[in-house]
C-alpha positions in Angstrom: 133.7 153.8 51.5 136.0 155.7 53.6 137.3 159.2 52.6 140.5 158.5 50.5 138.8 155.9 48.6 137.9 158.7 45.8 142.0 160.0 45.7 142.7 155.7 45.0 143.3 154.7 41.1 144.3 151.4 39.1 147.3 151.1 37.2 147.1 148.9 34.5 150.6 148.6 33.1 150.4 146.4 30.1 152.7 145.4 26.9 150.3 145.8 23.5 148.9 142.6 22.1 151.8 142.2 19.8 154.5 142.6 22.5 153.2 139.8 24.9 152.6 137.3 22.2 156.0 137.8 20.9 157.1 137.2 24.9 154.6 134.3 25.8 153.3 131.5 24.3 150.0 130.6 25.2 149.1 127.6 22.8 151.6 126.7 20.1 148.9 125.5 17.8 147.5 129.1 17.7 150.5 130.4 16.0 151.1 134.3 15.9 148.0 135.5 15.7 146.2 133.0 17.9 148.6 134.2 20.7 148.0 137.9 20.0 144.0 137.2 20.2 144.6 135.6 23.6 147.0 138.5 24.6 144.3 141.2 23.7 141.4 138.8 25.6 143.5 138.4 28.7 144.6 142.7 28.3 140.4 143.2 28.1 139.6 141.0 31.1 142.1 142.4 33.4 140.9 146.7 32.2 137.0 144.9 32.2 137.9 143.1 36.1 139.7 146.2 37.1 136.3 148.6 36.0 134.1 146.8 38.6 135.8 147.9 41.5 134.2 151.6 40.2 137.8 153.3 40.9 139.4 155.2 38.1 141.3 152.8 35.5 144.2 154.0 33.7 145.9 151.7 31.2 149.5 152.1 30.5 150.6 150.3 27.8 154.1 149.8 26.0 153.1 152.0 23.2 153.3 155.0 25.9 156.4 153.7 27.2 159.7 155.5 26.0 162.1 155.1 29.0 165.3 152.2 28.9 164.5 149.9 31.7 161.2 148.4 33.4 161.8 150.4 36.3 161.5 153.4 34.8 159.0 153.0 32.3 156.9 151.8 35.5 157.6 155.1 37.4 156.6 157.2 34.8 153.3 155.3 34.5 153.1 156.0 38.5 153.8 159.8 38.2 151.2 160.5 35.5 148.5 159.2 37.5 149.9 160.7 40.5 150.3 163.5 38.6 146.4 163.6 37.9 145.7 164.0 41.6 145.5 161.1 43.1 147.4 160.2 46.1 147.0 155.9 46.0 147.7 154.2 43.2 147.0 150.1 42.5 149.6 148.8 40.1 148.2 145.6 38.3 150.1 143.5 35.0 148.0 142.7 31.8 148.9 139.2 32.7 146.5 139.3 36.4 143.3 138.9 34.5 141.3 137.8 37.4 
């Protein structure tokens, strides 16, 4: 482990379960609430996958989100965990499960 490894985080920037069902269709069978269920699994895997690698996990979800664009609603995720202290940040989707 070197010496910066402890000023490194993970960025989960995710949509809630809701959101990405409404975007993505995952089985057309399910119908709405199907979908959501598989949104929230694939949303637990990737904050579960994530907690392994024993670095701090922040979740940024659309519910925290009150800029305009993506851009910005992803650079205000950034500066609140920079803003925390750490210098290195890992930036995954909800949708990178594995």
């Amino acid at each position: 482990m070197s010496a910066s490894f402890g000023q490194t985080a993970i960025l989960i920037f995710t949509r809630t379960p809701t959101q990405e069902a409404a975007a993505k269709t995952f089985d057309h069978h399910l119908g709405k609430s199907g979908n959501q269920a598989i949104a929230q699994r694939l949303i637990r895997q990737t904050i579960a996958t994530a907690k392994r690698t024993q670095l701090p996990v922040f979740v940024h979800s659309s519910a925290l989100q009150c800029a305009h664009t993506f851009g910005e609603n992803l650079a205000n995720a950034f500066e609140s965990v920079f803003a925390k202290g750490y210098s290195k940040v890992i930036a995954i989707g909800n949708d990178c499960p594995d």
